[in-house]
N, C-alpha and C positions, 0 to 999 in steps of 0.2 A: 048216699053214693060212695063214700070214702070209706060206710063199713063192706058196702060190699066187693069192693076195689082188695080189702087187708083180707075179704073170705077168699077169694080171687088167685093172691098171693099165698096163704097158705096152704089150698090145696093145692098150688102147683109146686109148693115146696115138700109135701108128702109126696108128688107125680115124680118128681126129678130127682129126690138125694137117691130112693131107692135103686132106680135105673143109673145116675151117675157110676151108682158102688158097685152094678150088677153088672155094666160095661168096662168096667176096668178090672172085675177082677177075673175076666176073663183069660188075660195074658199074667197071671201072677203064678206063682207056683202055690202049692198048700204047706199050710205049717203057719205057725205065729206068725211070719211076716204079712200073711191075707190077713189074717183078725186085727195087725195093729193099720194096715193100709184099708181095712174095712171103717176102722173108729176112725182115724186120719180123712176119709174120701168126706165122711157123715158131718164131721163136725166144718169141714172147711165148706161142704158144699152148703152148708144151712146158712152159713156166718156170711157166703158171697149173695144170695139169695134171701136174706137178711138187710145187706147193705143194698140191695136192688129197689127190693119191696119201701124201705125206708126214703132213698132216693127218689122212687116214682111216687111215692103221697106226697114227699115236699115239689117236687116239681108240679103236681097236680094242686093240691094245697094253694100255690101259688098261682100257677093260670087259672084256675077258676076260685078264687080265690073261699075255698072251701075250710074247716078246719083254723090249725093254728091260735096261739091264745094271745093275739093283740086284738084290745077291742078295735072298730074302726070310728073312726072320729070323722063325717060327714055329714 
């Protein structure tokens, strides 16, 4: 379940940076400043979608208590 929760996440992280970049640089002018706010949209939008995917395994990790490396002692 938790690998296919991280497939889940990854492809919706190819679905979203490219549209994040593709909607914003709609109002930008051309020239270098689109290429460096093209690299700037790509890497912030992976890194927050990163901390997402990361947050929802441990939140899920933990309600079902799936994953994680303590053994359980019961």
């Amino acid at each position: 379940m938790l690998k296919k929760l991280v497939a889940v996440a990854i492809v919706l992280m190819f679905i979203a940076v490219p549209f994040l970049v593709y909607k914003t640089l709609i109002n930008i002018p051309t020239g270098w400043l689109k290429v460096i706010y093209i690299i700037h949209l790509t890497f912030e939008a992976t890194i927050i979608i990163w901390i997402l995917m990361i947050g929802g395994i441990s939140i899920y990790a933990f309600v079902f208590g799936e994953g994680g490396s303590v053994p359980r002692t019961d």
